[in-house]
Structures are given as structure tokens and as C-alpha cells.
C-alpha positions as CSV (number, residue, x, y, z in Angstrom):
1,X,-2.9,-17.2,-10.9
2,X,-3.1,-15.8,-7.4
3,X,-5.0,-12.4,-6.6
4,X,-1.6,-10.5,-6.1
5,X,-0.2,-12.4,-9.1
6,X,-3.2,-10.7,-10.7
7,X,-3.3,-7.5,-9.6
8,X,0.2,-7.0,-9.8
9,X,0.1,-8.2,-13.8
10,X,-3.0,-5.5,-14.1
11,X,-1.5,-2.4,-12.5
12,X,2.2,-3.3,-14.5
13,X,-0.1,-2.2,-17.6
14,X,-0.8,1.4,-15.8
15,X,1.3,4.1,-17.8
16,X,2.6,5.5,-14.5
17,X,3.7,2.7,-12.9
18,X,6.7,0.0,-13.9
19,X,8.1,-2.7,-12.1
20,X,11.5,-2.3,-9.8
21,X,13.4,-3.9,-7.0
22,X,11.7,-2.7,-4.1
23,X,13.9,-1.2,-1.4
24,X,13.0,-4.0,1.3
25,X,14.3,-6.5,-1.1
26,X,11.4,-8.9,-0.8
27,X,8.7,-9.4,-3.6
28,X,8.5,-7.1,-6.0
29,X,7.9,-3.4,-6.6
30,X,5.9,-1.2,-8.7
31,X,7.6,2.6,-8.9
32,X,5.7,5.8,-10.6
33,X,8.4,8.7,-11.4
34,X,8.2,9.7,-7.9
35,X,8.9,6.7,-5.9
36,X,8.1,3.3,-4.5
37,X,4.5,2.6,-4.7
38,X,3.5,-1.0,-4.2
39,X,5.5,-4.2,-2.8
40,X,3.9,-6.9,-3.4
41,X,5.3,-9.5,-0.8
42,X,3.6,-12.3,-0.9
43,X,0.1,-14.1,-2.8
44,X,-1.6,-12.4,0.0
45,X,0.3,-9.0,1.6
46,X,0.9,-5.5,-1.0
47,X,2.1,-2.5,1.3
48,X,1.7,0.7,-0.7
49,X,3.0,4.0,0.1
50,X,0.5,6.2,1.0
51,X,2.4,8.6,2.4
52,X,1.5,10.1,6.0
53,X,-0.4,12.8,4.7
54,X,-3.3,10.4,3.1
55,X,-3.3,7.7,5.5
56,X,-4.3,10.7,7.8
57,X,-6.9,11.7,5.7
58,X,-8.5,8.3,4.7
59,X,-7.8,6.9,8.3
60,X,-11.2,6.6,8.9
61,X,-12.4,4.9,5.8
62,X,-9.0,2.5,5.7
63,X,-9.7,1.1,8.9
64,X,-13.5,0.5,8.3
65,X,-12.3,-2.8,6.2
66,X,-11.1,-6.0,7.5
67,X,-8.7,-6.1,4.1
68,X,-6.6,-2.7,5.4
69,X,-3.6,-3.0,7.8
70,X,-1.7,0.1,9.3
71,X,1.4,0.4,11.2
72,X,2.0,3.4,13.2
73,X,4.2,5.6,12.7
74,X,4.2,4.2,8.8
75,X,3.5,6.1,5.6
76,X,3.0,2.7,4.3
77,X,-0.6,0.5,4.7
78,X,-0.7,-3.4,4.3
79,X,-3.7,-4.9,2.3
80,X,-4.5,-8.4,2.5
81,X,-5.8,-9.7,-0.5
82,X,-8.2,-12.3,0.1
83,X,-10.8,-11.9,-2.9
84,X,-11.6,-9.7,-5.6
85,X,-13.2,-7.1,-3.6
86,X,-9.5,-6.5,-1.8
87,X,-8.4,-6.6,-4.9
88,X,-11.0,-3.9,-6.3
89,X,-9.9,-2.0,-3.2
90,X,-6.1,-2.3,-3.8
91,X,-6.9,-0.7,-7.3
92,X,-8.5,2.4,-5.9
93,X,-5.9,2.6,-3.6
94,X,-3.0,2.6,-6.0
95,X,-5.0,5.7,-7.9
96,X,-5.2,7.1,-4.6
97,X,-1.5,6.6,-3.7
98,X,-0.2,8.2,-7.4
99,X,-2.7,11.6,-6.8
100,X,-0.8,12.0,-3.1
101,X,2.7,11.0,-5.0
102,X,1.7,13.9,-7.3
103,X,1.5,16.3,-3.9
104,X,4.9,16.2,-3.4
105,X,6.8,17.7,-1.5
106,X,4.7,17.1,1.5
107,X,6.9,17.4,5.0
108,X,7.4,14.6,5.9
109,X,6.4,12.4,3.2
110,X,9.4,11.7,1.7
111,X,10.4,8.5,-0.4
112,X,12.5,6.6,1.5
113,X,10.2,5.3,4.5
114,X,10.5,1.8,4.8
115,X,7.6,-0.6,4.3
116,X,5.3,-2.8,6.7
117,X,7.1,-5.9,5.7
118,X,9.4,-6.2,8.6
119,X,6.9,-4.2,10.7
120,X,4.6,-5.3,13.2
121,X,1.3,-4.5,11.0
122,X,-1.6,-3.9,13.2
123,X,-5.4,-3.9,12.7
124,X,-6.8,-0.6,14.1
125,X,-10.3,-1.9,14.3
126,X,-9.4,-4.5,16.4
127,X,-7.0,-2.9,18.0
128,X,-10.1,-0.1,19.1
129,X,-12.9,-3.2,20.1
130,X,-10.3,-4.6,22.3
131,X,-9.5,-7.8,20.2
């Protein structure tokens, strides 16, 4: 069983979260009650919607890892999961995504954003030591 494959089994098992269609119609999705939360595109790539007012917040800390892609502009970040650690990470992440769900209604952080998957997904870190 992959990492995602794994992950994606665990957090199916969370009482606020159950598996949908996500909007971008690739993968699969995990929903809470107040929207899209996780798509888990691939054995490798899960966007979850942060929303703009976390990824803000945490900006500093998300883009300390190598496992943490954002797009900006997106209310969505792109973790690459590429051993259990990410995967650890993706966990806290996914608690962290249902408290700022929870904060709703937030300007500007509404449901429907679209995901990273057919976005170019940067690394900020890179992006900052020029590589």
C-alpha cells in the first residue's frame, strides 16, 4: 500500500471527514460538512484546502519543509508525500484544515477555489534561495 493509499484509508476513519468526488475530478476527495478538504491525486501529491486565511498564518512554518508546496494566489497547499514523516505532517495538517473550516465565514475563503492540481505548484523556499 502506497503512503497516500495509506493516509487517505486512515483519515476516511476521522468522524468529520468522508470520501466524495472531488470538484477537479481527479483522485479522490475527502469533504467535512463544510467543504472540500483533501484530493488526493496521485501515490505521491494531496492538495488540501487551507483556505487563505491559514496558509497566511502558517506561511512561515509550511514553507520551512521540503514536503509543502504552495501556489499563489491558492487557498489550497500541495504536499508530497515521500515517507512517513510527510505523512505525519499531512495528518496535522488535515486537523489544521478542519479548525480553519470551522472559522467560516472567512472573506474570502470560500469553498469553491479550485485546487493545485492543474496549477503550476511552486516551492517557496526554492523559489527565495534562487533555485
Amino acid at each position: 500500500m502506497t503512503l497516500a493509499a495509506s493516509a487517505f484509508t486512515q483519515l476516511a476513519t476521522w468522524p468529520d471527514l468522508a470520501e466524495a468526488e472531488p470538484s477537479c475530478g481527479v483522485g479522490r476527495a475527502l469533504c467535512s460538512p463544510h467543504g472540500e478538504v483533501a484530493h488526493f491525486h496521485s501515490d505521491g501529491d494531496v492538495d488540501l484546502h487551507l483556505t487563505a486565511r491559514a496558509i497566511r498564518r502558517f506561511e512561515e512554518h509550511l514553507t520551512r519543509t521540503g514536503a509543502v508546496r504552495l501556489v499563489p494566489g491558492s487557498q489550497w497547499v500541495t504536499v508530497r508525500l515521500d515517507s512517513a514523516t510527510d505523512v505525519q505532517l499531512l495528518m496535522t495538517l488535515v486537523s489544521l484544515v478542519l479548525q480553519a473550516h470551522q472559522a467560516w465565514p472567512v472573506p474570502g475563503d470560500g469553498p469553491r477555489s479550485e485546487c493545485n492540481d492543474h496549477r503550476s505548484a511552486v516551492h517557496l523556499r526554492e523559489n527565495l534561495s534562487g533555485g
